[in-house]
C-alpha positions in Angstrom: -10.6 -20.6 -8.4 -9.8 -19.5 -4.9 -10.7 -16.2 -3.2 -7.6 -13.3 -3.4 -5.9 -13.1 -0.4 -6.8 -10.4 1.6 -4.6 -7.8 2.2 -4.3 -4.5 3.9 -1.6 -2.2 2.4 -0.6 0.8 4.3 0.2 4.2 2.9 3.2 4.1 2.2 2.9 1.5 -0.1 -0.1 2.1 -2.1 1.1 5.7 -2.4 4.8 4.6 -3.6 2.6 2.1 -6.2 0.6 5.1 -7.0 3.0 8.3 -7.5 5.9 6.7 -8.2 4.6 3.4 -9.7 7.5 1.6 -11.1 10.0 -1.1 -9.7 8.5 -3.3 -7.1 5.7 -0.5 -6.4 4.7 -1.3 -9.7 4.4 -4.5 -9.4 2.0 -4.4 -6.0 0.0 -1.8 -8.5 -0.1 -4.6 -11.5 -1.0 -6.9 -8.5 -4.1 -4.7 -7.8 -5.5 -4.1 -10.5 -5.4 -8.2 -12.1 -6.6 -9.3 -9.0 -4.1 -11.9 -7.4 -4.6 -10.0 -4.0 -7.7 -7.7 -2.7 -6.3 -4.9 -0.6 -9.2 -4.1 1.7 -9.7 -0.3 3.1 -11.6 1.2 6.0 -12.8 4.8 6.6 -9.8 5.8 8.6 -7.4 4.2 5.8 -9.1 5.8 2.7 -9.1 9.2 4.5 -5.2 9.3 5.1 -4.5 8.3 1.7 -6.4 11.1 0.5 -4.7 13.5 3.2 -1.2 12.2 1.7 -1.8 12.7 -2.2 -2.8 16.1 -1.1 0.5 16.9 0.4 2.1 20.1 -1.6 5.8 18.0 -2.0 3.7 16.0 -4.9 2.4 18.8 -6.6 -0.8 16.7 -7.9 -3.9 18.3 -8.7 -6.8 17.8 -7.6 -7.9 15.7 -11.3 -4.7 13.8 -10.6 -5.2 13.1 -7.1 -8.9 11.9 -8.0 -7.0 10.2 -11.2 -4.6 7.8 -8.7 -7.8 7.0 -6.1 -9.8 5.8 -9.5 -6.7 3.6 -10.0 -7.0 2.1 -6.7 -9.8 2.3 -5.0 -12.2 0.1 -7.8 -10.0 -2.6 -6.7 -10.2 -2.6 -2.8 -12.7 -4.3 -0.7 -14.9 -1.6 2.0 -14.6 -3.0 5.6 -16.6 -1.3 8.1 -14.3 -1.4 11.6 -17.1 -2.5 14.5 -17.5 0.3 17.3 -15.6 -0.3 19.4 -12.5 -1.5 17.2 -11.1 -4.9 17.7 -8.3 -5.2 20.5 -4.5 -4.9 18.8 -1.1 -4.2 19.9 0.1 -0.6 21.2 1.3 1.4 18.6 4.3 4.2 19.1 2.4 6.0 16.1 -1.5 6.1 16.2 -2.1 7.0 12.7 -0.9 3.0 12.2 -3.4 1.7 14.6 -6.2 1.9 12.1 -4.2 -0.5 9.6 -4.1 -3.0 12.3 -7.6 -2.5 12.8 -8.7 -3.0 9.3 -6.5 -6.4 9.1 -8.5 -8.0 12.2 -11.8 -6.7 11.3 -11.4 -7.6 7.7 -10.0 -10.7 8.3 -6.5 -9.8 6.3 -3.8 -12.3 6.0 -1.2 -9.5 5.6 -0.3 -6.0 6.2 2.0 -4.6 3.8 4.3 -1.2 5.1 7.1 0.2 4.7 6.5 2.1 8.6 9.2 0.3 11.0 6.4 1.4 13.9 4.2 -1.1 12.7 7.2 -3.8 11.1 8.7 -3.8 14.4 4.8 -5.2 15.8 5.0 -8.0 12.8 5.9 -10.8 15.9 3.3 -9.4 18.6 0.5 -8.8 15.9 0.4 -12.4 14.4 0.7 -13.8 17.7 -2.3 -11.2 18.5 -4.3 -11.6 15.0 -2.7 -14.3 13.4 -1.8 -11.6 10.6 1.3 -10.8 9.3 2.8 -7.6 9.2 5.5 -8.0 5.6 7.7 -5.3 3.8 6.8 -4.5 0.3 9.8 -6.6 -0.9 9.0 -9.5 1.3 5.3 -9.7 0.0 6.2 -9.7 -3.3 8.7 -12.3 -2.7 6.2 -14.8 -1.0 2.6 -13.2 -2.0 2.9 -12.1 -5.2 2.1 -13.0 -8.6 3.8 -16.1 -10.5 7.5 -15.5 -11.7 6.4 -16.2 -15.2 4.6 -12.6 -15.5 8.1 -11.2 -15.0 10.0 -11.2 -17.9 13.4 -9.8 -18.1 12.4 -7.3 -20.1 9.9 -6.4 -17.9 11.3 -6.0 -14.9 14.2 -4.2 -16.5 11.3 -1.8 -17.6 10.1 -0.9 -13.7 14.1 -0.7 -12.9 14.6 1.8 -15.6 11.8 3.5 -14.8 12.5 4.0 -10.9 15.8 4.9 -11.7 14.8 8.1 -13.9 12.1 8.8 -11.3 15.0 8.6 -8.2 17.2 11.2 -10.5 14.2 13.6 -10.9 13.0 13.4 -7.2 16.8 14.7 -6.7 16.2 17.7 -8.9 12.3 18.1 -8.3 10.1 21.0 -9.7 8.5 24.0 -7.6 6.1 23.7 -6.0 3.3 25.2 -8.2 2.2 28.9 -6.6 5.6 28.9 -4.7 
């Protein structure tokens, strides 16, 4: 059996697979946790993730916070980034440059957003890295695991389910305290 492929998903995405966890988020989550790809994390990743769940507009706790890193994190792979970091593109936001940084040091094959400021890098960074830089939909297209997993039923299950979260993010509830 060969080796997952390596992967580096950014925020957005493990956070929509996390929170919201249905439709195609749900399927990079049910990708996680059988194994067909090993996202791989870094300090600076792992801290941002933890800044974001914390954000009031999600109302978690903090035993549901903790709940969603104990979802995810068991199923990463730790890469420590060298000091200084490898050399990658110029980035109009900085908080993506340590993505980038994890896919060189760690050797990814693909970085998976949903951030155009790093999607708009995709050409310069695998010319750079030799990485690619995917939308969630397009990595699940190409990366992900066999059709056969998906059954109709299945997949009308995520779809049903992101529709009834979409409807109650339209009407969603106060903010606890506020």
């Amino acid at each position: 059996m060969s080796a997952p492929l390596r992967v580096v998903l950014d925020t957005n995405v493990v956070l929509s697979a996390l929170v919201f966890g249905a439709g195609t988020a749900g399927r990079l989550r049910l990708g996680w946790q059988q194994g067909t790809f090993a996202p791989l994390v870094g300090t600076a990743t792992v801290q941002e993730l933890i800044r974001v769940l914390s954000y009031p507009k999600f109302g978690l706790s903090r035993l549901e916070q903790d709940e969603l890193l104990a979802d995810y994190l068991p199923h990463t792979q730790a890469v420590r980034i060298p000091v200084p970091p490898p050399t990658v593109p110029k980035c109009r936001d900085p908080l993506d440059v340590p993505f980038m940084h994890l896919a060189v040091a760690g050797k990814a094959k693909v970085v998976v957003s949903g951030d155009k400021d790093l999607l708009v890098l995709a050409d310069v960074f695998e010319k750079a890295s030799g990485c690619l830089i995917v939308s969630l939909d397009s990595f699940l297209r190409v990366y992900s695991m066999p059709s056969e997993e998906y059954t109709p039923a299945r997949i009308k299950e995520f779809d049903d389910a992101e529709a009834k979260l979409a409807r109650l993010m339209q009407h969603p509830k106060p903010i606890r305290g506020a």
